[in-house]
C-alpha positions as CSV (number, residue, x, y, z in Angstrom):
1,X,-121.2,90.8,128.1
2,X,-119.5,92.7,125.4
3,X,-121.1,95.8,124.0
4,X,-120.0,94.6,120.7
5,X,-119.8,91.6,119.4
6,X,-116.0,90.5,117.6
7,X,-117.9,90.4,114.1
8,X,-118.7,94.0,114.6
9,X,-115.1,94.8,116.1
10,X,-113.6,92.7,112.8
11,X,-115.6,95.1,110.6
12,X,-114.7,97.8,112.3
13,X,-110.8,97.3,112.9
14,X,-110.7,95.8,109.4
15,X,-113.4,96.7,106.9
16,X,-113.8,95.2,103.9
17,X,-114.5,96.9,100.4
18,X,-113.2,100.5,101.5
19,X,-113.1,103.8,99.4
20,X,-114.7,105.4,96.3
21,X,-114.9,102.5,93.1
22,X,-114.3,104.3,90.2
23,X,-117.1,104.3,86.8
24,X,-119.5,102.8,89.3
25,X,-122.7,102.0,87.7
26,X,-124.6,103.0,90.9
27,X,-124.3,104.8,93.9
28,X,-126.2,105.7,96.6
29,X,-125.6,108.4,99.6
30,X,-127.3,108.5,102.7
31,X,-127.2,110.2,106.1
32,X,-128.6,110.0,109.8
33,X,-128.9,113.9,110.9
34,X,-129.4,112.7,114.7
35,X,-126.2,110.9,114.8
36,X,-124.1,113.0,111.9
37,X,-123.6,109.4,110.2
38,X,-123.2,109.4,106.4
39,X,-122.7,106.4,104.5
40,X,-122.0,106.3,100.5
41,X,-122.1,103.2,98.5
42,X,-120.6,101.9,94.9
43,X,-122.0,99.4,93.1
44,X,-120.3,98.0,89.7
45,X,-123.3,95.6,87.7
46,X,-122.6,93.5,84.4
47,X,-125.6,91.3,83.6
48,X,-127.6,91.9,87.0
49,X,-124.8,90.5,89.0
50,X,-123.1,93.0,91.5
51,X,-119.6,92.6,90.5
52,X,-118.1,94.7,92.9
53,X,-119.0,97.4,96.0
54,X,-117.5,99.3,98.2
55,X,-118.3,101.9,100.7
56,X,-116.9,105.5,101.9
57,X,-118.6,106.1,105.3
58,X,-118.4,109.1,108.2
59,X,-119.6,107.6,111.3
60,X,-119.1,105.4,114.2
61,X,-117.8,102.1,114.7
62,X,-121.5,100.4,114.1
63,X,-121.8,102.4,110.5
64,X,-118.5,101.2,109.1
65,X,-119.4,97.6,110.4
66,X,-122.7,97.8,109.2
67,X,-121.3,99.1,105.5
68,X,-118.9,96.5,105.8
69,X,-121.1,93.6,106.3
70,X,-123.7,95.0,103.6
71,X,-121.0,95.3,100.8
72,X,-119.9,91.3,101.6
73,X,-123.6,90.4,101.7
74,X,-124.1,91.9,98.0
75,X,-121.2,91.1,96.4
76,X,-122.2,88.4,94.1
77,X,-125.9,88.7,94.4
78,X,-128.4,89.9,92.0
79,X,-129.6,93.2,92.0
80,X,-133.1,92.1,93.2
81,X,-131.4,89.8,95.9
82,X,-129.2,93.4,96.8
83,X,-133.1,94.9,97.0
84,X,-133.7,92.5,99.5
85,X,-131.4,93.2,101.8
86,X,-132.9,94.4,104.9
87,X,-131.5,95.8,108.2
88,X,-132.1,93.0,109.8
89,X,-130.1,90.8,107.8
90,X,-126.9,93.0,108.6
91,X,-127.7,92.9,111.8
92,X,-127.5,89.3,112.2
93,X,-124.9,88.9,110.4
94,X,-123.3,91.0,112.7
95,X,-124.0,89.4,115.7
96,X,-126.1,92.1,116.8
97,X,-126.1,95.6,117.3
98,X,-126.9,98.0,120.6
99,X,-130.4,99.1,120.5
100,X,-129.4,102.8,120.3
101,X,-126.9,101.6,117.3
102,X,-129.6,99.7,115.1
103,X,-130.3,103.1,112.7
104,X,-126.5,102.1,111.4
105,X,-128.2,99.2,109.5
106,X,-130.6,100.7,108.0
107,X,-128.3,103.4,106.8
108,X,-126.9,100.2,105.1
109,X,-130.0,99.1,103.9
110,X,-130.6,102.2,102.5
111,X,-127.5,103.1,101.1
112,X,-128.1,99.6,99.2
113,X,-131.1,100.3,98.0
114,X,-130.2,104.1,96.8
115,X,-127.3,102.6,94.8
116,X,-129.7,100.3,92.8
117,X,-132.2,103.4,92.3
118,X,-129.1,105.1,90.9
119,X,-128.0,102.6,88.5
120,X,-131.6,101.9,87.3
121,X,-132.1,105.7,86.6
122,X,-129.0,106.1,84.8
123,X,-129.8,102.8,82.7
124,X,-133.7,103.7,82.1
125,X,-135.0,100.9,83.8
126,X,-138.6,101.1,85.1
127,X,-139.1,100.4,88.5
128,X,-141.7,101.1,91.5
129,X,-140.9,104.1,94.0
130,X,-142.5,102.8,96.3
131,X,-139.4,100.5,96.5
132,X,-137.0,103.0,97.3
133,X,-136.3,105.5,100.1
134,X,-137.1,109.3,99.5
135,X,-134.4,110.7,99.7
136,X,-135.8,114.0,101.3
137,X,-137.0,112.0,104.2
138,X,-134.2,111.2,106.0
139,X,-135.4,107.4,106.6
140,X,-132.6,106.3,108.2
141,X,-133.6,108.0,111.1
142,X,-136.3,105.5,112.5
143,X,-135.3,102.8,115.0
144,X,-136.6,99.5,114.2
């Protein structure tokens, strides 16, 4: 059996939504210190509808298919459904990931959820911490 499955390699060899999106109205950037991952995302919102995302990450082949596969998943969605998100989701969307690759997901996950935090602080709207990620902790380090 494959390490990888070919949704992962697709994503990998061929991500989608690639580099910095200029005047984003959120972004979000997030790192793994174990692995030296770090995954930035841009989001662009007009009426609670992600409109457009992409992703700049530094990391292995499972972090630029995870970021890959998150900024499809969003695109479209409304910024609660983007809240929803979890690693999970990517990683069955994916086809699965190596057990020792699964932090890549939530480094997704994360990077999601500190893109929305962003846009809602530079817009003023309230919102629940406990939602988000701090950002001292370093989160994406737990295996799930």
């Amino acid at each position: 059996m494959a390490l990888y499955s070919d949704i992962v390699m697709d994503h990998f060899t061929n991500p989608r939504n690639v580099g910095e999106l200029q005047n984003a109205d959120g972004v979000g950037q997030v790192g793994n210190a174990k692995c030296g991952d770090i995954m930035k995302m841009y989001l662009k919102i007009e009426n609670d509808i992600i409109t457009d995302v992409s992703f700049e990450t530094f990391g292995c082949g499972s972090a630029i298919a995870s970021s890959s596969m998150a900024t499809e998943m969003i695109r479209g969605k409304t910024v609660k459904e983007a809240l929803a998100l979890t690693n999970k989701d990517v990683v069955a969307a994916l086809g699965g990931l190596p057990k020792h690759k699964l932090h890549c997901s939530v480094l997704a996950e994360e990077a999601v959820r500190t893109a929305v935090k962003d846009y809602y602080d530079r817009n003023g709207i309230a919102y629940d911490p406990a939602e988000f990620p701090a950002e001292e902790e370093g989160e994406a380090c737990r295996m799930v």
